[in-house]
TORKOL-4160 file (C-alpha; in steps of 0.2 Angstrom, whole numbers, padded with zeros to 4 digits, m for minus):
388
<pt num="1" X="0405" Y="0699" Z="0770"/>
<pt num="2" X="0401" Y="0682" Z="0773"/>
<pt num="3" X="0401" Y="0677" Z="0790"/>
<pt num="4" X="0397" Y="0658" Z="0790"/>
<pt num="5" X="0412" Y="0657" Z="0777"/>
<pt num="6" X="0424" Y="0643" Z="0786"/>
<pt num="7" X="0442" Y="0651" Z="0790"/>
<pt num="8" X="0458" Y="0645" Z="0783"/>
<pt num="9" X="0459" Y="0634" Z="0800"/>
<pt num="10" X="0442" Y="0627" Z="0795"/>
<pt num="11" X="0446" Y="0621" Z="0780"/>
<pt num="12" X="0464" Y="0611" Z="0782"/>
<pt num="13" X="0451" Y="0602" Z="0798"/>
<pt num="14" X="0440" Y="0596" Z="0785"/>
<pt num="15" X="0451" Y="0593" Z="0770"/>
<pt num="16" X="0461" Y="0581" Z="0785"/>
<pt num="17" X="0448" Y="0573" Z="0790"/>
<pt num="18" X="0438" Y="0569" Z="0772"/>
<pt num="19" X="0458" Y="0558" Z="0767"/>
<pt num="20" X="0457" Y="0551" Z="0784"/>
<pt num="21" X="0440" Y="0543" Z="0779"/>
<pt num="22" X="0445" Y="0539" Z="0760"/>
<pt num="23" X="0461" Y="0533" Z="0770"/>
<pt num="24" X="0446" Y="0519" Z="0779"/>
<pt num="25" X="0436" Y="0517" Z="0766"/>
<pt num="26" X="0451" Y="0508" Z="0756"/>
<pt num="27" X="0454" Y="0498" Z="0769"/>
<pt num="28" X="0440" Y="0492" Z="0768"/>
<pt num="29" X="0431" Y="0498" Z="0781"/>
<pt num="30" X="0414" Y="0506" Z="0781"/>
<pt num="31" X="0410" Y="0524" Z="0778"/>
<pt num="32" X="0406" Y="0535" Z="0792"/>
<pt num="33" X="0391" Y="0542" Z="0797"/>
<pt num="34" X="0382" Y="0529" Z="0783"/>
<pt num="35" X="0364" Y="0529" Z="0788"/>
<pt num="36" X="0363" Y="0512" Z="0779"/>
<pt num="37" X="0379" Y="0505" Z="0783"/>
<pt num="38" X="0383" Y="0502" Z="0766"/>
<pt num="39" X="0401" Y="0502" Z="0761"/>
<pt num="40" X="0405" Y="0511" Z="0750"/>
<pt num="41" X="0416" Y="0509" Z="0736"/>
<pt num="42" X="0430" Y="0518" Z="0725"/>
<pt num="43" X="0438" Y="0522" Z="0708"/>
<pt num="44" X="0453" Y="0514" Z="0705"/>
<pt num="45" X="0461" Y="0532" Z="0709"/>
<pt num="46" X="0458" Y="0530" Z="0728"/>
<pt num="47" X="0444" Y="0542" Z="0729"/>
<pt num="48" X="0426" Y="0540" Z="0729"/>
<pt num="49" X="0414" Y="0541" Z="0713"/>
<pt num="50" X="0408" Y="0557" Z="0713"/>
<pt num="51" X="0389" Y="0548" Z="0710"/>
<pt num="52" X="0391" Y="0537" Z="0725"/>
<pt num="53" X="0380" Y="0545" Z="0738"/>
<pt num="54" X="0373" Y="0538" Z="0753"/>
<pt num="55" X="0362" Y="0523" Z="0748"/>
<pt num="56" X="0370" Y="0520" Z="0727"/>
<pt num="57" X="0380" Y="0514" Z="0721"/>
<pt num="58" X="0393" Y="0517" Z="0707"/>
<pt num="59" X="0386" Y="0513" Z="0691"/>
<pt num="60" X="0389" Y="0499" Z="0677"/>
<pt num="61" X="0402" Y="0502" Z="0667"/>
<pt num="62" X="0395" Y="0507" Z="0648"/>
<pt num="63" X="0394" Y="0495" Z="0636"/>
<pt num="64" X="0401" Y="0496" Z="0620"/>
<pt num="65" X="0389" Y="0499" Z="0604"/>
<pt num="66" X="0390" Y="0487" Z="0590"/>
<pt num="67" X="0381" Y="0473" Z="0581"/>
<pt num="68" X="0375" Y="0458" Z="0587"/>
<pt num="69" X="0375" Y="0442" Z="0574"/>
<pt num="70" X="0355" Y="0440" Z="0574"/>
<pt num="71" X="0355" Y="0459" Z="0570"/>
<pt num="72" X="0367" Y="0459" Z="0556"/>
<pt num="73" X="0360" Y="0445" Z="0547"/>
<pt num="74" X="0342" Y="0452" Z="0548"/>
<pt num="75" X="0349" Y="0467" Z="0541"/>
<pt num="76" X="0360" Y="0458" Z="0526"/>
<pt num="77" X="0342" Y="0449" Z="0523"/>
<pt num="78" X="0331" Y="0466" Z="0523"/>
<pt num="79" X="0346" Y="0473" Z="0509"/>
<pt num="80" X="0344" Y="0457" Z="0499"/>
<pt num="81" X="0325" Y="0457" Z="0498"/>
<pt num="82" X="0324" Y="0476" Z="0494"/>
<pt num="83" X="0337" Y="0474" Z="0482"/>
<pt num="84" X="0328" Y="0458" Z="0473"/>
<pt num="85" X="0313" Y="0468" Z="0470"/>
<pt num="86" X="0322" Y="0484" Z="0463"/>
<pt num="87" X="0331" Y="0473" Z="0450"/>
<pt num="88" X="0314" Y="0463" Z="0447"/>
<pt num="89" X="0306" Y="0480" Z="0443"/>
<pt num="90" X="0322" Y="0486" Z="0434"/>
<pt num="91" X="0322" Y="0468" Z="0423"/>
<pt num="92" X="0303" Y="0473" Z="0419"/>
<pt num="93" X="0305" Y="0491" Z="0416"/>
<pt num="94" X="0319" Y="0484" Z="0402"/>
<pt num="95" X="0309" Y="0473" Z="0396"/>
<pt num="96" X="0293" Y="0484" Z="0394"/>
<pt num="97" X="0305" Y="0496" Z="0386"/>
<pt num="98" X="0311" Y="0484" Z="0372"/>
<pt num="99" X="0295" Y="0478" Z="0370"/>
<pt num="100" X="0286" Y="0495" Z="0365"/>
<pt num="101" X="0302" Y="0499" Z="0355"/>
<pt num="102" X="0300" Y="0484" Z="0344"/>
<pt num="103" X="0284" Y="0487" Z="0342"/>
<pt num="104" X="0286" Y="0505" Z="0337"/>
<pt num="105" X="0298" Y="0499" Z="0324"/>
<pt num="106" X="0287" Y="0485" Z="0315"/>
<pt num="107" X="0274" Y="0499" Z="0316"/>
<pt num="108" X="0284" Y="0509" Z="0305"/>
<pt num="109" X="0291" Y="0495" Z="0292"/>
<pt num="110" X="0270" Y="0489" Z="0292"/>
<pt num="111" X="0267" Y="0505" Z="0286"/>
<pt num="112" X="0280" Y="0507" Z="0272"/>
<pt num="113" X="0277" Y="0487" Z="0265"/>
<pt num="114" X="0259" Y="0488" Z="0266"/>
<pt num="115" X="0260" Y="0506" Z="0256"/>
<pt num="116" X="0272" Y="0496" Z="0242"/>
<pt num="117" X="0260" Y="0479" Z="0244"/>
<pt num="118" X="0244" Y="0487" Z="0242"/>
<pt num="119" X="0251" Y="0499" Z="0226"/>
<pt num="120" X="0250" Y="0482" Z="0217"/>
<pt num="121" X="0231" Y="0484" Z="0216"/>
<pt num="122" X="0234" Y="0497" Z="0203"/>
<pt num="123" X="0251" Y="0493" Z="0195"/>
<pt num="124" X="0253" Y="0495" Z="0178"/>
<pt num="125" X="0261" Y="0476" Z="0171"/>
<pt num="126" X="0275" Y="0480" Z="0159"/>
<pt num="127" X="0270" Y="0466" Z="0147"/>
<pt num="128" X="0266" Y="0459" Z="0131"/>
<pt num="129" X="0250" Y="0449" Z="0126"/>
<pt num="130" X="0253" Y="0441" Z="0108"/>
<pt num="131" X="0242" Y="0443" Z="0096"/>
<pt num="132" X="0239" Y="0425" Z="0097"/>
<pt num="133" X="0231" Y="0426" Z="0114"/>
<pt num="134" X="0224" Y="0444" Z="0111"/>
<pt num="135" X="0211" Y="0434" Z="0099"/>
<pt num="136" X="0208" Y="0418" Z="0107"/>
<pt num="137" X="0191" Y="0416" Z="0113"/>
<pt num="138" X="0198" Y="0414" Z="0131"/>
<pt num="139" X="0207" Y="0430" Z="0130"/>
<pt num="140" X="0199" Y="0437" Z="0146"/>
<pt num="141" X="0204" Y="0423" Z="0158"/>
<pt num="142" X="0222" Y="0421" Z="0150"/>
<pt num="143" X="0224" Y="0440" Z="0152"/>
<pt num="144" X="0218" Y="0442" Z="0169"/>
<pt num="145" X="0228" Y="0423" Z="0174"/>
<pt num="146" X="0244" Y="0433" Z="0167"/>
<pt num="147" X="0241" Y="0451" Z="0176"/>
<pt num="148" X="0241" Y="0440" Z="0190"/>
<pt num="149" X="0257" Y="0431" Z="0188"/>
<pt num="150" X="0264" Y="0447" Z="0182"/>
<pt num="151" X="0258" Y="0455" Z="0198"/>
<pt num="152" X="0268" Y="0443" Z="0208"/>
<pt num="153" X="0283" Y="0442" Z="0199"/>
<pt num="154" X="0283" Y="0460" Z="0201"/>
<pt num="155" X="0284" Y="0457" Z="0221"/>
<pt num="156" X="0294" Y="0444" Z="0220"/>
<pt num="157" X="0308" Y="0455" Z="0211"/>
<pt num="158" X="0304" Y="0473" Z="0222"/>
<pt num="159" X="0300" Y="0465" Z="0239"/>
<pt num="160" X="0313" Y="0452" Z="0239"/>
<pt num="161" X="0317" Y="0441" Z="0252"/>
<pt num="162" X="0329" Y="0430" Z="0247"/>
<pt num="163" X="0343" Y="0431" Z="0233"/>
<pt num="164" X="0334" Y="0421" Z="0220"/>
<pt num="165" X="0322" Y="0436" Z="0221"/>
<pt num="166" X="0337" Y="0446" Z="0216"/>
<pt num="167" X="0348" Y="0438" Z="0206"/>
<pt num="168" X="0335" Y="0433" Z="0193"/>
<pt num="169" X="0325" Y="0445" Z="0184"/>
<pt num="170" X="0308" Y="0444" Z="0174"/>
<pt num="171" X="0304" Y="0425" Z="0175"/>
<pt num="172" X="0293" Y="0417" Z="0162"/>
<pt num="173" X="0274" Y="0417" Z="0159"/>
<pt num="174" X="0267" Y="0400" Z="0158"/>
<pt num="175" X="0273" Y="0398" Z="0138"/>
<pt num="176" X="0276" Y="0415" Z="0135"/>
<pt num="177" X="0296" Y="0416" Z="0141"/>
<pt num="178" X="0299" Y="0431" Z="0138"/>
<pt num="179" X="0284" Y="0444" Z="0139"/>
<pt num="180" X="0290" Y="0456" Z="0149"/>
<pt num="181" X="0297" Y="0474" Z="0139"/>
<pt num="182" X="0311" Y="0478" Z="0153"/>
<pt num="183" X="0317" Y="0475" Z="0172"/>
<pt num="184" X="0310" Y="0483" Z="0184"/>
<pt num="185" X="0319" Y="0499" Z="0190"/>
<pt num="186" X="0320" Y="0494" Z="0207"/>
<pt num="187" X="0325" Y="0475" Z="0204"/>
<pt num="188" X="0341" Y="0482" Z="0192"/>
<pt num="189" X="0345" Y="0493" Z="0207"/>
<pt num="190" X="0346" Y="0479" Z="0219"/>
<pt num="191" X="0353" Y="0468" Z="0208"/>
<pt num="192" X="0368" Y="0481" Z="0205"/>
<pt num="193" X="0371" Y="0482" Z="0225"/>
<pt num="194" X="0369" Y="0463" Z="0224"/>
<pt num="195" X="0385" Y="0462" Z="0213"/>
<pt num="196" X="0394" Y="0475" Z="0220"/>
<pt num="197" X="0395" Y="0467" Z="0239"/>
<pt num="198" X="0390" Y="0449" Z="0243"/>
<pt num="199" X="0380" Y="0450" Z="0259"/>
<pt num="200" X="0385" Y="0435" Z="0272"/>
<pt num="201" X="0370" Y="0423" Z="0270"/>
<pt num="202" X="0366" Y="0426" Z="0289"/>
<pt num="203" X="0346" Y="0431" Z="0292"/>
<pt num="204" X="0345" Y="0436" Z="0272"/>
<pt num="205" X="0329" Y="0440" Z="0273"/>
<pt num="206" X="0333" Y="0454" Z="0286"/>
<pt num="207" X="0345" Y="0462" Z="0275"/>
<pt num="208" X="0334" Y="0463" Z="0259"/>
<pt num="209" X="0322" Y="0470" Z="0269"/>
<pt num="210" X="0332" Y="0485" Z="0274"/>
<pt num="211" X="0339" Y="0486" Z="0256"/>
<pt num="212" X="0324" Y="0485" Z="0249"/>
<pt num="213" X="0315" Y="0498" Z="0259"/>
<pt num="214" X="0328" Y="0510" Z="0262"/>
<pt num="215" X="0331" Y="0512" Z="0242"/>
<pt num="216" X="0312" Y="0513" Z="0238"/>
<pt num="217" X="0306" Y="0525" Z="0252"/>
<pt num="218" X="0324" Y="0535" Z="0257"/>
<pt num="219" X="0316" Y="0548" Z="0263"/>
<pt num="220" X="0308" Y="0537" Z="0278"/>
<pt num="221" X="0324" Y="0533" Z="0286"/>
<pt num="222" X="0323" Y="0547" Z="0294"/>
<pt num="223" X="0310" Y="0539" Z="0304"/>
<pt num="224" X="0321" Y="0526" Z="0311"/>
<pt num="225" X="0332" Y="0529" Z="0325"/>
<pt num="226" X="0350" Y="0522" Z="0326"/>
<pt num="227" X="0346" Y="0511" Z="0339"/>
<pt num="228" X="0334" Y="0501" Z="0327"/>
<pt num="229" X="0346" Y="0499" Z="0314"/>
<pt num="230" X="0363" Y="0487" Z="0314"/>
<pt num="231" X="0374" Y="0479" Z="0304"/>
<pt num="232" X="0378" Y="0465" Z="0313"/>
<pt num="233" X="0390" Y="0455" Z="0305"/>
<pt num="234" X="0401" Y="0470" Z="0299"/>
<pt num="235" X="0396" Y="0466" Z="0277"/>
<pt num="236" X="0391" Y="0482" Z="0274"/>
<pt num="237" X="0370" Y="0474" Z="0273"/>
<pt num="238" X="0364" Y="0485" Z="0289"/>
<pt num="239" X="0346" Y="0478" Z="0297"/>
<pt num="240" X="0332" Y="0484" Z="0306"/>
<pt num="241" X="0333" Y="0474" Z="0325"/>
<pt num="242" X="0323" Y="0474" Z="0341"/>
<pt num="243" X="0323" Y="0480" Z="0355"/>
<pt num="244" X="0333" Y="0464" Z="0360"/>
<pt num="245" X="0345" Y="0469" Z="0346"/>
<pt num="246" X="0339" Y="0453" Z="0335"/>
<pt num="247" X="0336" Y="0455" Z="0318"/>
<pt num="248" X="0316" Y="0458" Z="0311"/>
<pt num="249" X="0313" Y="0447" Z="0297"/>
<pt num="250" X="0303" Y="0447" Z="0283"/>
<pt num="251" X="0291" Y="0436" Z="0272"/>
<pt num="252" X="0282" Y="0443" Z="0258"/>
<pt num="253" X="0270" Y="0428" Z="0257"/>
<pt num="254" X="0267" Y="0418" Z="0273"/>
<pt num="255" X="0252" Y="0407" Z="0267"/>
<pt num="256" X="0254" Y="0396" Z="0282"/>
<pt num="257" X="0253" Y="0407" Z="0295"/>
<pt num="258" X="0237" Y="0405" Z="0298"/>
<pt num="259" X="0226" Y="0404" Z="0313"/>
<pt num="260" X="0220" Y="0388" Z="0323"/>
<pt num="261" X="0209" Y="0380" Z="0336"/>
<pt num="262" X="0224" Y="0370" Z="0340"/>
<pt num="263" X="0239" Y="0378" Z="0351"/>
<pt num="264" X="0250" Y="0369" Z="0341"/>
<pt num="265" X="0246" Y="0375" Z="0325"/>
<pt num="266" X="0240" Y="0394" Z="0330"/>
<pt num="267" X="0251" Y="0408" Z="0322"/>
<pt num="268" X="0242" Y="0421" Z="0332"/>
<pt num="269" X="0234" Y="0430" Z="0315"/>
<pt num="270" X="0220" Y="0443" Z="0316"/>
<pt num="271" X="0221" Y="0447" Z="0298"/>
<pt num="272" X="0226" Y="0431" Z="0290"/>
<pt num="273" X="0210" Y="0421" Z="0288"/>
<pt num="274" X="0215" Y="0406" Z="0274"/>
<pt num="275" X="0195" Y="0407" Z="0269"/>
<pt num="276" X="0198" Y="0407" Z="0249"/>
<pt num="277" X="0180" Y="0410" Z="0249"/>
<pt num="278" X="0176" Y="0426" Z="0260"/>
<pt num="279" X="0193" Y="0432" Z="0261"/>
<pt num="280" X="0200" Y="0430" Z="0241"/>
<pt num="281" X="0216" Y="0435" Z="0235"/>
<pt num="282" X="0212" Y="0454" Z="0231"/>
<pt num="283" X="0228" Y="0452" Z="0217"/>
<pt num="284" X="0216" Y="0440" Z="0208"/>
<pt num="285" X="0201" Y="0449" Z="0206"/>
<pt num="286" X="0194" Y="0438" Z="0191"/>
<pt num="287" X="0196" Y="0423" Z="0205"/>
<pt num="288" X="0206" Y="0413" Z="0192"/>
<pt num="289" X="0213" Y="0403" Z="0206"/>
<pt num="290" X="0199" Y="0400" Z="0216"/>
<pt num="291" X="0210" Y="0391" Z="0231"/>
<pt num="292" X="0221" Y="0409" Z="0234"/>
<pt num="293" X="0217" Y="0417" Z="0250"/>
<pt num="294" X="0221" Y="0434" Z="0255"/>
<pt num="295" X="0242" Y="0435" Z="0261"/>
<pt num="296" X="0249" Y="0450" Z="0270"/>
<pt num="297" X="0266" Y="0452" Z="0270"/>
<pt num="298" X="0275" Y="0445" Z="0290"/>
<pt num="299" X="0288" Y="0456" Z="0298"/>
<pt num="300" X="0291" Y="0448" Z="0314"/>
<pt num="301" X="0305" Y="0449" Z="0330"/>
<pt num="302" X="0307" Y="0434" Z="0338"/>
<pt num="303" X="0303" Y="0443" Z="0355"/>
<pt num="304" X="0309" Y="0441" Z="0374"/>
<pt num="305" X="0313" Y="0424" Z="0374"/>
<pt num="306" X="0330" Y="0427" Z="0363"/>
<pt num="307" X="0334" Y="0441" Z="0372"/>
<pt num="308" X="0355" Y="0440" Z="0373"/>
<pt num="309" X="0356" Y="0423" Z="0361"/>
<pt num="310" X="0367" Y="0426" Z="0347"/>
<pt num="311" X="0357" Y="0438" Z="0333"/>
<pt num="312" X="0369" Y="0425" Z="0320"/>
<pt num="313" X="0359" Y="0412" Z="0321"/>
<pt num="314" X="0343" Y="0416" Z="0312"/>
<pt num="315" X="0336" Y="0397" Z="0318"/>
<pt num="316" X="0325" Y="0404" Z="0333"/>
<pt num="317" X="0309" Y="0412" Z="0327"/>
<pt num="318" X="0299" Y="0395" Z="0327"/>
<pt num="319" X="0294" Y="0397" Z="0310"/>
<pt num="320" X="0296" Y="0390" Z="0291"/>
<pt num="321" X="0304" Y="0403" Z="0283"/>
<pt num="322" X="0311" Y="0400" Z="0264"/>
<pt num="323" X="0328" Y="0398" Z="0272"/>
<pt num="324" X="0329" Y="0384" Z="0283"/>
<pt num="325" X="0340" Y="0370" Z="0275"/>
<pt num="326" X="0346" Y="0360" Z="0288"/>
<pt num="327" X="0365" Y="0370" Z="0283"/>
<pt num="328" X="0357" Y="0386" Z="0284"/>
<pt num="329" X="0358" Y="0389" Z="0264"/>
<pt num="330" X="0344" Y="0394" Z="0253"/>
<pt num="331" X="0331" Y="0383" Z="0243"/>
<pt num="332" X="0339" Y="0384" Z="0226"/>
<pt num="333" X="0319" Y="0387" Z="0220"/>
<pt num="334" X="0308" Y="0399" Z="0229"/>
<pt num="335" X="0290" Y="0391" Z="0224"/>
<pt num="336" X="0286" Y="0375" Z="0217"/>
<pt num="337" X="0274" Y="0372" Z="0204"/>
<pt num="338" X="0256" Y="0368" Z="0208"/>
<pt num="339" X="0247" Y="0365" Z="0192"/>
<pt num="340" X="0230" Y="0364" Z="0201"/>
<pt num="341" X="0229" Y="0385" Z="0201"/>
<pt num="342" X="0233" Y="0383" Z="0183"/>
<pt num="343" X="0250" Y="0395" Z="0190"/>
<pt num="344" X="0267" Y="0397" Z="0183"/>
<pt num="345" X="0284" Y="0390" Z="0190"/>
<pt num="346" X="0292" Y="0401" Z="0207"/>
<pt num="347" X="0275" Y="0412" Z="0209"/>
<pt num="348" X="0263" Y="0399" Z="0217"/>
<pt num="349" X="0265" Y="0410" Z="0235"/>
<pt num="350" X="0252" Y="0393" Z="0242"/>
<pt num="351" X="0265" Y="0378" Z="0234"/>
<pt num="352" X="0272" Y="0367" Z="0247"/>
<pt num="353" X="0290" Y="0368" Z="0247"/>
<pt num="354" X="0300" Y="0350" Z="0251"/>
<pt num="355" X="0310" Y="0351" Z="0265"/>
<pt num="356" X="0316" Y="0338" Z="0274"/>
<pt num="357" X="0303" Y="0338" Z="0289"/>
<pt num="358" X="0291" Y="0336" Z="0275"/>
<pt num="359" X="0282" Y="0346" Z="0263"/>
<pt num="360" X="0276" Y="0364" Z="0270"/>
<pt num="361" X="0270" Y="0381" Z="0267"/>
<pt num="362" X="0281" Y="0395" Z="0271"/>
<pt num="363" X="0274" Y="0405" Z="0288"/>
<pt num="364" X="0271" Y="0387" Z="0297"/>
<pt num="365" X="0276" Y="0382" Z="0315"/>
<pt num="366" X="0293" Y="0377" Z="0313"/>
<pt num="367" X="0296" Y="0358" Z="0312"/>
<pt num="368" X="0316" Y="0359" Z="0316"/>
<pt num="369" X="0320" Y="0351" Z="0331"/>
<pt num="370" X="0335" Y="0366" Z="0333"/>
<pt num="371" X="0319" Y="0380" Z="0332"/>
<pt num="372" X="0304" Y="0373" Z="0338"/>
<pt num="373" X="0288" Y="0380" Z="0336"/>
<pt num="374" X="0287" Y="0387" Z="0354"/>
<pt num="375" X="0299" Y="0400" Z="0349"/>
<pt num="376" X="0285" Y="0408" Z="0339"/>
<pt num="377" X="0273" Y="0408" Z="0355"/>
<pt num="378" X="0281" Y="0427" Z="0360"/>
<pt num="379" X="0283" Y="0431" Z="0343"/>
<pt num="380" X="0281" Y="0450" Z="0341"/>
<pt num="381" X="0274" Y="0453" Z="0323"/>
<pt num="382" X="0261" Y="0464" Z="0311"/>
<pt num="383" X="0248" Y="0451" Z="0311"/>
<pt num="384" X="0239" Y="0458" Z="0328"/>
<pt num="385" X="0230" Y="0472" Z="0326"/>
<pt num="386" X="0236" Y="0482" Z="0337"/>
<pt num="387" X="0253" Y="0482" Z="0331"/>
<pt num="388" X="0251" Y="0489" Z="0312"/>
């Protein structure tokens, strides 16, 4: 047992004298026995803080957490800035994406129109040289001047563009007007899906591409995703689009997309030279017309720059294409004659045509005020190397 424990007695002593002192205290007077003699203070309660020894005192009250208005903004500015750059590198991861998948698809279509274009070296012509031609002293040259033309009008009639390349069939030869010994399989083929559904006359050339690929290669659809095919205006004449979702166009001949010391001019070709001399037309082997240069067909997307415009419109690929009337219809003639390459009528691919910004070749820098030629500057096409 302990002996220093206070009694009963003891205790009711002290427990007295401690409320006679917090008794003072609230009156305001000082604490006993305070070395310091400083006064001490107490709760609201009446009694003294249980941290309020000799020589403290009670401590602040706790302030309450929160924001200040400096902090807050500084904090909605950080959020702003890291959410400016995620969207900037979203925006370019898009963009990057697009690109290479519209690259990836005029990869493809390069492959599949150059296989049909280059065939053309070895064609057989389905024609017919009279007798009166077969022994004329010139016969060589008239021969080889009508493979040619044949040659064309054969690409003019399976690689159409435009719907005078399919409505009409075999044209004439010069004087001979009716040489040919049938239509072409193909050209009755399109011709039939021609009549049977009318495309709307929006970004034709799109269209007859598709048509004309998918029915001469079907099996390299399966090549194509989904995402690089649409029918955009609901007429049953699907098209091959970017990654934009714009439609890829198509000129079989594109003489005046050439290259140029002049930025104004420039078409951004590596394969188009326009030197008739080094770089001759391989189709005229005999070099009957000695001003033809080499032509490679021009698939092309119109690139970032119309990324969400309306894929309708088909005025916004800064360049001359056969279908730019200032109503958006068709020339009523593909090619004009040029008599000085001793050519026939619709199959001089290097006539000028007459349009009312003045006479040009098809492929130019656009001259329409509504498509100016600094659409073409992002142009994504298979004229750069690194594309086909």
């Amino acid at each position: 047992m302990n002996v220093n424990r206070p009694t009963s007695g003891q205790r009711t002593k002290r427990s007295i004298a401690n409320c006679k002192l917090r008794m003072k205290v609230g009156r305001g007077q000082w604490a006993a026995g305070h070395p310091e003699g400083t006064r001490r203070r107490e709760t609201a309660s009446g009694f003294i803080h249980p941290s309020a020894k000799a020589g403290n005192k009670l401590p602040a009250p706790k302030r309450l957490s929160g924001f200040t208005l400096i902090e807050l903004l500084v904090t909605i500015a950080i959020i702003s800035i890291l959410a400016g750059i995620t969207l900037g590198a979203i925006r370019y991861a898009r963009h990057a994406a697009a690109e290479a998948k519209t690259k990836a698809t005029i990869a493809k279509l390069n492959d599949l129109v150059m296989r049909r274009y280059e065939s053309y070296r070895t064609r057989r012509v389905p024609i017919t040289i009279p007798q009166s031609i077969q022994q004329s002293t010139t016969y060589p040259r008239q021969a080889a001047l009508l493979r040619y033309c044949a040659l064309l009008d054969l690409m003019r009639m399976e690689m159409p563009e435009r719907t005078y390349d399919i409505i009409n069939g075999p044209l004439g030869l010069g004087q001979l007007t009716n040489p040919w010994t049938a239509r072409p399989a193909f050209s009755q083929m399109f011709y039939q899906k021609y009549t049977q559904n009318n495309p709307k006359m929006n970004y034709v050339a799109a269209k007859y591409l598709y048509m004309w690929i998918s029915m001469t290669y079907p099996e390299a659809m399966e090549q194509f995703d989904q995402n690089e095919i649409a029918d955009l205006d609901r007429d049953g004449w699907p098209v091959f689009i970017d990654g934009w979702g714009n439609p890829i166009m198509f000129l079989r001949w594109a003489p005046g997309f050439l290259p140029s010391i002049d930025p104004k001019t420039n078409c951004d070709t590596e394969v188009q030279t326009g030197d008739a001399i080094n770089d001759h037309d391989p189709f005229d082997s005999r070099r009957i017309c000695p001003s033809n240069y080499r032509l490679i067909p021009l698939i092309y997307s119109p690139g970032p720059d119309q990324a969400g415009h309306d894929p309708k419109n088909d005025k916004k690929y800064g360049i001359m294409a056969t279908s730019q009337n200032p109503d958006g219809t068709e020339y009523n003639a593909y090619y004009g004659v040029d008599p000085s390459v001793n050519t026939i009528d619709d199959l001089n691919p290097y006539a000028k045509l007459p349009t009312v910004y003045g006479d040009i070749l098809v492929g130019s820098p656009s001259k329409n005020p509504s498509d100016p030629a600094v659409n073409r500057l992002d142009n994504i096409h298979n004229h750069r190397i690194e594309q086909q």
